[in-house]
C-alpha positions in Angstrom: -6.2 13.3 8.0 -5.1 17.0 7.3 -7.8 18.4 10.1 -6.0 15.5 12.6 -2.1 16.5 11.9 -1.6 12.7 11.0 -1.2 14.3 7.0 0.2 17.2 5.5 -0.1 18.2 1.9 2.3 20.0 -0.6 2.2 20.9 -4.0 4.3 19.1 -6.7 7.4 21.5 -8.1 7.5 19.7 -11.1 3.6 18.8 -11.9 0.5 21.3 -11.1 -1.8 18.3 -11.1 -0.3 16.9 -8.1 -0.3 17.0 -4.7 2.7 15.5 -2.7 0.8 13.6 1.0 3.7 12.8 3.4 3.0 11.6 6.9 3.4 14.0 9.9 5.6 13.1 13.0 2.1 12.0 14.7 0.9 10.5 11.6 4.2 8.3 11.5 3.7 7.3 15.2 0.2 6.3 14.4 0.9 4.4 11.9 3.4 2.7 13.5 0.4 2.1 16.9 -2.2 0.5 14.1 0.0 -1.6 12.9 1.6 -2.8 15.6 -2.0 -3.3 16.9 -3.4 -5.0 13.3 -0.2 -7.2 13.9 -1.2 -8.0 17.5 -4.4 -9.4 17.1 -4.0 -11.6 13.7 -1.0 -13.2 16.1 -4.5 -13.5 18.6 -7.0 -14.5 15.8 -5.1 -17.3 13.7 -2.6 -18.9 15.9 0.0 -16.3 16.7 3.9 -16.9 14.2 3.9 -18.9 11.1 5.4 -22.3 11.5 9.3 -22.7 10.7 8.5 -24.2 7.4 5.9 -21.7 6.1 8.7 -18.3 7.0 10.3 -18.8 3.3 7.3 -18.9 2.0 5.7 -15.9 3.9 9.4 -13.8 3.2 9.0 -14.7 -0.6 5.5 -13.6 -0.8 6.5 -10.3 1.3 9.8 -9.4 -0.4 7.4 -9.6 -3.6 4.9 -7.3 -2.6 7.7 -5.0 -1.5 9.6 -5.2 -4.5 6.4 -3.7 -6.0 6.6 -0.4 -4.5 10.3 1.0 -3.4 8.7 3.7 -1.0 7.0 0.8 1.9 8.7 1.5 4.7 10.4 -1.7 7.2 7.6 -2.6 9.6 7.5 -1.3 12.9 8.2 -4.6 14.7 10.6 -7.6 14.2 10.0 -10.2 12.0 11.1 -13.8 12.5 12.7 -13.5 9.6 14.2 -10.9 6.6 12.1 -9.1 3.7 
């Protein structure tokens, strides 16, 4: 990911034993594009939007798997409904 400029690495200040990996400009754009795309065809594959009903249940679940790492960025794309 390095060689393709999606990646770039940096030393920790504080810890030898670590290496810092932050997304490029092109690595944040592609991201975005595969995700967008990943998004794209489960709305092909299973039936496009979850119902009305199930969006609580689907923003519980989410705001859970968020809550679990601080750093997950806001998708790319709008949601029906808030994390």
């Amino acid at each position: 990911m390095v060689k393709s400029n999606l990646v770039e690495r940096e030393p920790s200040q504080t810890d030898g034993r670590v290496t810092i990996i932050r997304p490029t400009e092109a690595g944040a754009v592609t991201f975005d594009a595969a995700t967008t795309l990943v998004l794209d065809t489960v709305r092909e594959e299973f039936a496009g939007e979850p119902a009305e009903s199930e969006l609580p249940a689907v923003a519980a679940f989410l705001s859970r798997v968020r809550s679990k790492d601080p750093n997950l960025r806001r998708p790319p794309y709008d949601l029906p409904f808030d994390l």
